[in-house]
C-alpha positions as MATLAB code, in Angstrom:
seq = 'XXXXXXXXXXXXXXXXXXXXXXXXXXXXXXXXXXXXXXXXXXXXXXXXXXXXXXXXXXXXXXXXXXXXXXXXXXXXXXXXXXXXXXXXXXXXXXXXXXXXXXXXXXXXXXXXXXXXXXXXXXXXXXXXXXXXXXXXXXXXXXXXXXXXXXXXXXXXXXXXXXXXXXXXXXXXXXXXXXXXXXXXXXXXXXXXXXXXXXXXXXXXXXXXXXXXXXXXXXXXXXXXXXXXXXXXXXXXXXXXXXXXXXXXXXXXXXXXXXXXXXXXXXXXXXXXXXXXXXXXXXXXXXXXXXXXXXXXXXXXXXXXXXXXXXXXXXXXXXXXXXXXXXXXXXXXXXXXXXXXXXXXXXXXXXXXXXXXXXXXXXXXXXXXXXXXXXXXXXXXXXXXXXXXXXXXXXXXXXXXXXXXXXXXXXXXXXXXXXXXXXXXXXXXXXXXXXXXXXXXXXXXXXXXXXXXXXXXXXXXXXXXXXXXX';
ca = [
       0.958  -26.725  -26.234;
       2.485  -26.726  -29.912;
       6.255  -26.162  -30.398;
       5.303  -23.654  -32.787;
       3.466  -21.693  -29.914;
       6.154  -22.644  -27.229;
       8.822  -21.213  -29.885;
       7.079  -17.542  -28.836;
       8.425  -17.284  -25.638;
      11.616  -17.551  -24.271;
      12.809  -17.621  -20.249;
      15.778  -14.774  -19.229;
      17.276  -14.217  -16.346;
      15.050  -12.192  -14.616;
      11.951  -14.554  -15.256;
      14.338  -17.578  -13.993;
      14.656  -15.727  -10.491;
      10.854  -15.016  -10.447;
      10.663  -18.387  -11.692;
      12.983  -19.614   -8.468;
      11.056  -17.747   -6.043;
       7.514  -18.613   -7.199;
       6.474  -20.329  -10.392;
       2.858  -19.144   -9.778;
       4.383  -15.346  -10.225;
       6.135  -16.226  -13.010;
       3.166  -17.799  -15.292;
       1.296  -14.919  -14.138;
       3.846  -12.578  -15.241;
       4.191  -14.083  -18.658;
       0.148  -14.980  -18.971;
      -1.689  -12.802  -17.015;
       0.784   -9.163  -16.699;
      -2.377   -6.974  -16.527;
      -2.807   -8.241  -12.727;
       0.516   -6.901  -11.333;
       0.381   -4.205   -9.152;
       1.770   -0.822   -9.708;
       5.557   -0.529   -9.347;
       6.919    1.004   -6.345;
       9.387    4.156   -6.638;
      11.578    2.369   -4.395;
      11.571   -0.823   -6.983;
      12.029    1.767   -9.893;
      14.785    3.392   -8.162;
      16.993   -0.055   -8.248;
      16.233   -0.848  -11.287;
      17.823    2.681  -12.914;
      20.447    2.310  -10.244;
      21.356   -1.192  -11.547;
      21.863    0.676  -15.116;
      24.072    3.425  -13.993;
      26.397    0.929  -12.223;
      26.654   -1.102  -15.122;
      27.576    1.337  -17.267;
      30.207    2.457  -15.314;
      31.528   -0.905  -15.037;
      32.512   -0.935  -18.763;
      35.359    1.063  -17.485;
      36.765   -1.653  -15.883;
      37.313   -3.134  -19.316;
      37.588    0.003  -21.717;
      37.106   -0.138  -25.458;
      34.802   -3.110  -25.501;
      31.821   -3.510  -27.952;
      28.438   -3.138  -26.505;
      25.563   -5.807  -28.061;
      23.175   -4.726  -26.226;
      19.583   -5.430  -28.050;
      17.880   -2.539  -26.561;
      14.264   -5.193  -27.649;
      13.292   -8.656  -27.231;
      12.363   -8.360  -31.038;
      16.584   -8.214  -31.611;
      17.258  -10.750  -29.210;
      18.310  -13.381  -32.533;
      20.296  -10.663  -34.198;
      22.524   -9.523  -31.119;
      23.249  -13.150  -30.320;
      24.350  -13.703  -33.912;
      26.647  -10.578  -33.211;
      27.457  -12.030  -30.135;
      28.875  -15.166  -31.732;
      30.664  -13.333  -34.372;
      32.340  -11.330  -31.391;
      33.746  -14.238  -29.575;
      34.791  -16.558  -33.168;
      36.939  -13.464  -33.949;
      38.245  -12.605  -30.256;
      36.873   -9.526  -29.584;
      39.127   -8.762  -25.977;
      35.591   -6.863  -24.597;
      32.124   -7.601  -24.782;
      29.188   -5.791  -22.896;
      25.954   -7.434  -22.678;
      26.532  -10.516  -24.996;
      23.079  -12.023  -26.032;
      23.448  -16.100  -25.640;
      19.970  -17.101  -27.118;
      18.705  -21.260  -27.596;
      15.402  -21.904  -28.664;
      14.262  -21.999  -24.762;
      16.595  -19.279  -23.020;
      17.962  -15.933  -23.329;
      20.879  -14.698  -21.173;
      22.714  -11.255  -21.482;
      25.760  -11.267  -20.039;
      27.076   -7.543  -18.639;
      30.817   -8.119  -19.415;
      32.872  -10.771  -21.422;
      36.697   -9.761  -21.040;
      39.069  -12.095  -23.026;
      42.432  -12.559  -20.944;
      44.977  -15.185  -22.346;
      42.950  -15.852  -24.835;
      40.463  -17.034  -22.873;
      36.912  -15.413  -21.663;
      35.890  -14.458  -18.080;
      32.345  -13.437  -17.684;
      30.926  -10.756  -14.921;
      27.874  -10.119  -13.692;
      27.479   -6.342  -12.220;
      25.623   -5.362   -9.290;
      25.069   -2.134   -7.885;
      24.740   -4.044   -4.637;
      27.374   -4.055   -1.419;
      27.273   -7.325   -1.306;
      26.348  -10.804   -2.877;
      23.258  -12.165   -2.190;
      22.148  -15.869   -3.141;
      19.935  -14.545   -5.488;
      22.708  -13.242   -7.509;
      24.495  -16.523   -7.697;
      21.189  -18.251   -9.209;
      21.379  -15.402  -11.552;
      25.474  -15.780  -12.317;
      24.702  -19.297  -12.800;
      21.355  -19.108  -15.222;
      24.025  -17.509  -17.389;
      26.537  -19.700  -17.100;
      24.191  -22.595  -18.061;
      22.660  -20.701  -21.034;
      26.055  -20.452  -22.285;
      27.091  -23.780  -21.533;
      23.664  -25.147  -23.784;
      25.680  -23.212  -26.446;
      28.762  -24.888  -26.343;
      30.224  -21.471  -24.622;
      32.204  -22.186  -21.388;
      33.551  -19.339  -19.915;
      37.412  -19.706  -17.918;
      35.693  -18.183  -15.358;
      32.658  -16.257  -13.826;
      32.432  -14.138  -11.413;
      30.127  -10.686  -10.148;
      31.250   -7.020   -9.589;
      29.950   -5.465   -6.627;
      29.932   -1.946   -5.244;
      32.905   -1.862   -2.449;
      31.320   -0.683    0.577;
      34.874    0.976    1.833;
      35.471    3.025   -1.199;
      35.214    6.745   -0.130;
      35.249    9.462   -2.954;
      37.930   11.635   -2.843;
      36.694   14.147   -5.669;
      38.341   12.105   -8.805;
      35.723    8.614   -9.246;
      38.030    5.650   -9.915;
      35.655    2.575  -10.735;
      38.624    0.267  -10.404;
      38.663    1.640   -6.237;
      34.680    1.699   -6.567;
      33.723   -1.866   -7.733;
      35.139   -5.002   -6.061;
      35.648   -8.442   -8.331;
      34.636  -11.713   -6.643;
      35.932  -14.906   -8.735;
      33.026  -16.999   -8.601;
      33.753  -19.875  -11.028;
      33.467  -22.842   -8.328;
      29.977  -21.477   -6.929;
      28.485  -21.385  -10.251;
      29.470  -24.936  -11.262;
      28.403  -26.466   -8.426;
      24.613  -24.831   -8.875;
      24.874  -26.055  -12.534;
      23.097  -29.837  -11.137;
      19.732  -27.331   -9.879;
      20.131  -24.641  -12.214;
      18.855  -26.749  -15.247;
      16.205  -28.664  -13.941;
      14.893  -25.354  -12.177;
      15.636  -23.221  -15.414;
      13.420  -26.526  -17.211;
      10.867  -26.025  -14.487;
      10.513  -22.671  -14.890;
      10.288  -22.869  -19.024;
       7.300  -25.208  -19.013;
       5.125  -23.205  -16.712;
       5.081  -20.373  -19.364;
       2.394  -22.418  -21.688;
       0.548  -24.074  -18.459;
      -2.907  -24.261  -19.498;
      -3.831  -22.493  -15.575;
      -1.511  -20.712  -12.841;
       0.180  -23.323  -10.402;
      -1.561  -23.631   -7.228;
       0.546  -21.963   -4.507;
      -0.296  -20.531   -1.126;
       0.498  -16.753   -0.411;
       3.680  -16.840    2.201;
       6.834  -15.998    3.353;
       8.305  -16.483   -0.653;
       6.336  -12.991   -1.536;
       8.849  -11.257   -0.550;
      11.712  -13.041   -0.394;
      14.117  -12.212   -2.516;
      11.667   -9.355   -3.988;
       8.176   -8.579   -3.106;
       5.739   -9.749   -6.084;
       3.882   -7.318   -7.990;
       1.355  -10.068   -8.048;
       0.331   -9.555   -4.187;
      -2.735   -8.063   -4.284;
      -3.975  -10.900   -6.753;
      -3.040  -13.660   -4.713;
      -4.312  -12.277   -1.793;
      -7.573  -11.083   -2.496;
      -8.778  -13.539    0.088;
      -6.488  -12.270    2.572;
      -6.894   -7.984    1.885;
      -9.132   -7.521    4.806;
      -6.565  -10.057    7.375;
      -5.371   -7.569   10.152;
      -2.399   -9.713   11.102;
      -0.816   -9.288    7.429;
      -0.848   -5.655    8.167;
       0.768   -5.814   11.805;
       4.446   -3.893   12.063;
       7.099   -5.123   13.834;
       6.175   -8.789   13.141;
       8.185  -10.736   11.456;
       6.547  -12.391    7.856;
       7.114  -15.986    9.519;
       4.874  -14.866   12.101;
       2.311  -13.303   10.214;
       1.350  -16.051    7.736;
       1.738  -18.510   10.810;
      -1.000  -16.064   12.934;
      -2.888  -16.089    8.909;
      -3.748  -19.515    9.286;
      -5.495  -18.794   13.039;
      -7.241  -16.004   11.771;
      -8.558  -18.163    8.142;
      -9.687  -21.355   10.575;
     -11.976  -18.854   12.422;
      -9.687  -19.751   15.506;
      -9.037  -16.992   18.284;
      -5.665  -15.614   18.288;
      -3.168  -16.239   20.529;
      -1.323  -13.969   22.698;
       0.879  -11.649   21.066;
       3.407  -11.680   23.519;
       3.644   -8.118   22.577;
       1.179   -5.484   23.577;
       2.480   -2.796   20.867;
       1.060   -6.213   19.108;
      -1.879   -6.522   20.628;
      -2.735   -2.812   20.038;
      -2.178   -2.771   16.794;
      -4.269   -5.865   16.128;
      -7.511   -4.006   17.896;
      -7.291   -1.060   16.058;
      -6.928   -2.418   12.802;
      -9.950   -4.621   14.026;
     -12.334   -1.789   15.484;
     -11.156    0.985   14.008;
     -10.448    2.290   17.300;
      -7.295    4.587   17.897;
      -5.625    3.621   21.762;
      -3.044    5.933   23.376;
      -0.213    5.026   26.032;
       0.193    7.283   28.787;
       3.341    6.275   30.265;
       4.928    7.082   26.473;
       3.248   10.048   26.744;
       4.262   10.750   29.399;
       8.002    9.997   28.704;
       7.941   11.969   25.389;
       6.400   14.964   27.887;
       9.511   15.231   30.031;
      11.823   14.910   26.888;
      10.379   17.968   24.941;
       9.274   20.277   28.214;
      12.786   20.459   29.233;
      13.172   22.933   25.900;
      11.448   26.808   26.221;
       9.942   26.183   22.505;
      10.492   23.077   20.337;
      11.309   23.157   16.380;
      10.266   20.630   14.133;
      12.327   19.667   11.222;
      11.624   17.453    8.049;
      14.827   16.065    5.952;
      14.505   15.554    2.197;
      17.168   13.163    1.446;
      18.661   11.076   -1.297;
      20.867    7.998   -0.898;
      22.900    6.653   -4.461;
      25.270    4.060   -5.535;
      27.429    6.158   -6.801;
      28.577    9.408   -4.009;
      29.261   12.566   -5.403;
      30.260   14.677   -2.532;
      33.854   14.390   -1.230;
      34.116   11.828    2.023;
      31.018   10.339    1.442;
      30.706    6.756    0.787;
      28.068    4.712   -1.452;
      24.701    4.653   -0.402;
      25.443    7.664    1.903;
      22.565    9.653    3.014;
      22.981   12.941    1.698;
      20.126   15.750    2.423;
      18.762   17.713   -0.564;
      16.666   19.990    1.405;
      15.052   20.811    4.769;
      12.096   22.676    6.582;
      11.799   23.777    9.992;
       8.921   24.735   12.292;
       9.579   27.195   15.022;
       6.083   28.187   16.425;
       4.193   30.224   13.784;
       7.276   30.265   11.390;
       7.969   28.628    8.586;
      11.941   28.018    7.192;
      13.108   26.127    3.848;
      16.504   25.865    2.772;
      17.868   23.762   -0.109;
      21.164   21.926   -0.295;
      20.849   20.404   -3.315;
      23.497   22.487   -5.206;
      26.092   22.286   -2.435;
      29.117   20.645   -1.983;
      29.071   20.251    1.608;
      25.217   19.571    2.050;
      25.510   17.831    5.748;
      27.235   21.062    6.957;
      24.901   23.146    5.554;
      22.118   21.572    7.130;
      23.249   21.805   10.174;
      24.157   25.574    9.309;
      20.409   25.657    8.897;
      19.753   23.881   12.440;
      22.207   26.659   13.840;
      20.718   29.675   12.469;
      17.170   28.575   13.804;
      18.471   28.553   17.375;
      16.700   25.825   18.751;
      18.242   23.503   20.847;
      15.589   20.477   21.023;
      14.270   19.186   17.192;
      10.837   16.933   16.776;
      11.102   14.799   13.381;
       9.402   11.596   12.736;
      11.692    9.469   10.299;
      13.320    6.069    9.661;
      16.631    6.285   10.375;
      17.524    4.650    6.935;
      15.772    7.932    5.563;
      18.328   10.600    7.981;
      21.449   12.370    6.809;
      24.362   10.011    7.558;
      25.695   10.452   10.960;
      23.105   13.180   11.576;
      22.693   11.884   15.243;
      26.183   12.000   15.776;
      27.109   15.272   14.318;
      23.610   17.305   16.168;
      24.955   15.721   19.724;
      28.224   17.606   18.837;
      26.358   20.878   18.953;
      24.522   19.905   21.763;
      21.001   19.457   19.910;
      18.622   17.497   21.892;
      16.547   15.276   18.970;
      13.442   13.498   19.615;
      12.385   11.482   16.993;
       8.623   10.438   17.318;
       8.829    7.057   14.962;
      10.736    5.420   18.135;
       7.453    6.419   20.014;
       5.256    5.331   17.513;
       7.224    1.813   17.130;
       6.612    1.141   20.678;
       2.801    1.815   20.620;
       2.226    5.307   21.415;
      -0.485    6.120   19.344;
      -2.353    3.058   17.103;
      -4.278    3.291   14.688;
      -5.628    1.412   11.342;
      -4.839    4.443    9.722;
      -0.906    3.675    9.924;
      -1.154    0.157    8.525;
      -0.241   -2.044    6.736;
       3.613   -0.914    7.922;
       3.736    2.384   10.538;
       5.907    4.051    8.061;
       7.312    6.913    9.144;
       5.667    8.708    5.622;
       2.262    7.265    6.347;
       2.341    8.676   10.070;
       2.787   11.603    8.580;
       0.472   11.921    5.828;
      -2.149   11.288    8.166;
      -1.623   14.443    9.736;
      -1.573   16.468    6.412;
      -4.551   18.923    5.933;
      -3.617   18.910    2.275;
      -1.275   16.572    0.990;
       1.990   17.200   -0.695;
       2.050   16.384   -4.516;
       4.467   13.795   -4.067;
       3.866   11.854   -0.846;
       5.395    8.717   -1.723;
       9.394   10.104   -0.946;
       9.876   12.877   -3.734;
      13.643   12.226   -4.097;
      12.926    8.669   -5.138;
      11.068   10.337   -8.023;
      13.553   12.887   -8.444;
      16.277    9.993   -9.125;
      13.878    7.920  -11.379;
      12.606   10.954  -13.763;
      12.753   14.460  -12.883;
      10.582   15.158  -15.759;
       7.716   14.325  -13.929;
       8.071   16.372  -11.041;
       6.742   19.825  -11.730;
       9.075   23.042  -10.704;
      11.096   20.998   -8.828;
      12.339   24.093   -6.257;
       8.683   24.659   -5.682;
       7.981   20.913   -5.251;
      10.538   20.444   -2.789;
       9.990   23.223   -0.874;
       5.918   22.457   -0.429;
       6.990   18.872    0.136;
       9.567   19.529    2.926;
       7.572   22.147    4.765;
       4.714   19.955    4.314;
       5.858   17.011    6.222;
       7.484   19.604    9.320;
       4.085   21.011    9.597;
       2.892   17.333    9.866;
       5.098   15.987   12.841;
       3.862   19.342   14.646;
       0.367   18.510   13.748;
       0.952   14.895   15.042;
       2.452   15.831   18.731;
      -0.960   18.332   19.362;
      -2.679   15.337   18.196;
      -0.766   13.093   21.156;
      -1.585   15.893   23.821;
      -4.625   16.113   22.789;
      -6.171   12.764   22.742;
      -4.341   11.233   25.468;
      -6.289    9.200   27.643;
];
């Protein structure tokens, strides 16, 4: 490869951690991009959360100077602003551009205190991960190449105790860890791994790695479906409830043409045969549990939460990452009922207003509980509503079938019951946080979406009664 060619490309941050988790995703990132697979909402979701945080992290050090290229093509002229910023002690920076002919770091916040620089990486995270230390030190290194030593280095975290009181105060919202000692110790792997990482970028041929574990650990790859085109038909990768160790492990039986071992697990084992016939399998005994749970009530309702979860909470006592509903639908035998929340300032209360004006004393949903109202168990049991919730069912083998792989997602379980699908069946308020402008009439969307999915877990218990063994 010439060093005129090699002068093209540059490694960042971002393509360093790629880089750390797989090299093979990395030169396909930079060589062959047209292979990734389609972003997930849930992906897109960080990555605009990630931008909100940091910008309200400037507040933490007020009336600095932002260099932020907005385009690789600008990369050389921020970093020349960049150094012009530091030579003449600008007291803040945001997003300083360090740039060497290999590497390209942007740092979120440069503060100069006693004359001397601290640098901060932001992350709208509640706590710090490894992979934000290699990232913290890939910038410390890039500026070290430089001749630019920072007094110190550290990351800025969301503080999982903060609780918003009606007045946002980001020096109560973010916590500061000093990470200076961390970062120089990684400095002995961070260059030969930031090397590494640089030279696969002009490999004449992707690096040959075996699909694992590493996919998805720290991020899953948008190369997946690439590098396991060998593997897209393997019923073990699509098993739930098994841990990725154990699935690549049980890959290898099922590649050597070797008969599986027990599961040890017959939720497991059921899973396995479906995805392998095609054939759905009920259990009795669950059904039969779930029978004396919901009989007990003279006419069940089933309810479907729309809900949102941010950073940043915007309702008084919440805290960050709450789960806050925007709307809800519930089913009460031929009736339909939708009620929004999204304007209110006390949505949790006014959901279970909803619950209370319905008059049913036993709800159905099928949901994760990552996806429920915070504390919606809690606060229901005070008003004496019995819940069922038929993803714990469905999680211990009640009904399987291929048609809820690859993960028994509470969404997929229900999609599968939907005559006609909602518009938006891949968690509208993702999309709603993302871009609203592609959601059409978004009080109509909502509405079909939420009524939609209650109709669905109604649909899904007949379908239990009705095909029990």
């Amino acid at each position: 490869m010439s060093e005129k060619k090699k002068s093209k490309k540059s490694l960042s941050k971002s393509a360093y951690i790629r880089g750390r988790q797989c090299l093979k995703s990395l030169y396909l990132y930079k060589n062959r991009y047209f292979l990734r697979d389609p972003i997930s909402y849930e992906q897109q979701l960080k990555f605009r959360r990630g931008h909100s945080v940091g910008d309200l992290a400037h507040e933490l050090f007020p009336g600095g100077v932002n260099l932020k290229p907005g385009h690789a093509s600008k990369y050389a002229k921020a970093a020349e602003e960049t150094k012009l910023a530091i030579s003449t002690k600008t007291p803040n920076l945001y997003e300083a551009v360090f740039m060497t002919d290999k590497y390209v770091a942007i740092m979120d916040i440069l503060s100069l205190k006693n004359d001397v620089y601290g640098a901060w990486e932001v992350k709208s995270s509640l706590r710090i991960s490894k992979t934000y230390l290699w990232d913290l030190a890939f910038q410390y290194f890039v500026m070290s190449e430089l001749e630019f030593r920072p007094e110190s280095a550290g990351i800025i975290h969301v503080n999982s105790e903060y609780v918003y009181n009606g007045n946002l105060n980001p020096f109560d919202f973010f916590t500061k860890v000093d990470l200076t000692k961390e970062v120089i110790a990684l400095q002995d792997e961070t260059k030969p791994a930031a090397e590494e990482a640089f030279e696969i970028l002009f490999a004449d041929s992707s690096p040959s790695i075996d699909v694992g574990p590493h996919c998805f650990d720290p991020y899953p790859c948008e190369f997946y479906s690439h590098c396991h085109k060998k593997h897209l038909s393997s019923s073990v990768l699509k098993l739930a409830g098994l841990s990725l160790e154990s699935k690549y492990r049980l890959l290898l039986n099922e590649n050597s043409g070797s008969e599986l071992c027990d599961f040890g697990d017959e939720f497991l084992r059921r899973q396995y045969e479906a995805i392998k016939t095609r054939k759905e399998s009920f259990d009795e005994g669950l059904i039969e549990e779930l029978s004396e749970n919901i009989l007990s009530a003279v006419q069940p309702s089933f309810l479907h939460v729309l809900s949102t979860r941010k950073a940043v909470p915007e309702h008084v006592g919440d805290k960050p990452f709450t789960v806050v509903p925007l709307a809800a639908a519930i089913v009460c035998g031929e009736i339909v009922e939708f009620r929004s929340f999204e304007n209110s300032d006390l949505p949790m209360q006014e959901l279970l207003g909803f619950i209370d004006d319905i008059g049913s004393q036993l709800l159905v949903f099928l949901e994760t509980d990552e996806f429920l109202p915070s504390d919606f168990y809690n606060r229901c049991e005070e008003k004496e509503i019995q819940l069922v919730n038929l993803y714990n069912y469905f999680m211990e083998g009640i009904w399987c079938s291929h048609v809820f792989s690859p993960d028994y997602s509470a969404e997929r379980i229900r999609n599968s019951a939907m005559k006609s699908r909602s518009q938006y069946e891949n968690r509208l308020a993702l999309l709603l946080d993302i871009d609203k402008k592609k959601v059409e009439n978004i009080p109509l969307s909502i509405q079909n979406y939420c009524t939609s999915n209650a109709i669905a877990v109604k649909n899904i218990l007949g379908s239990i009664y009705e095909n029990r063994i």
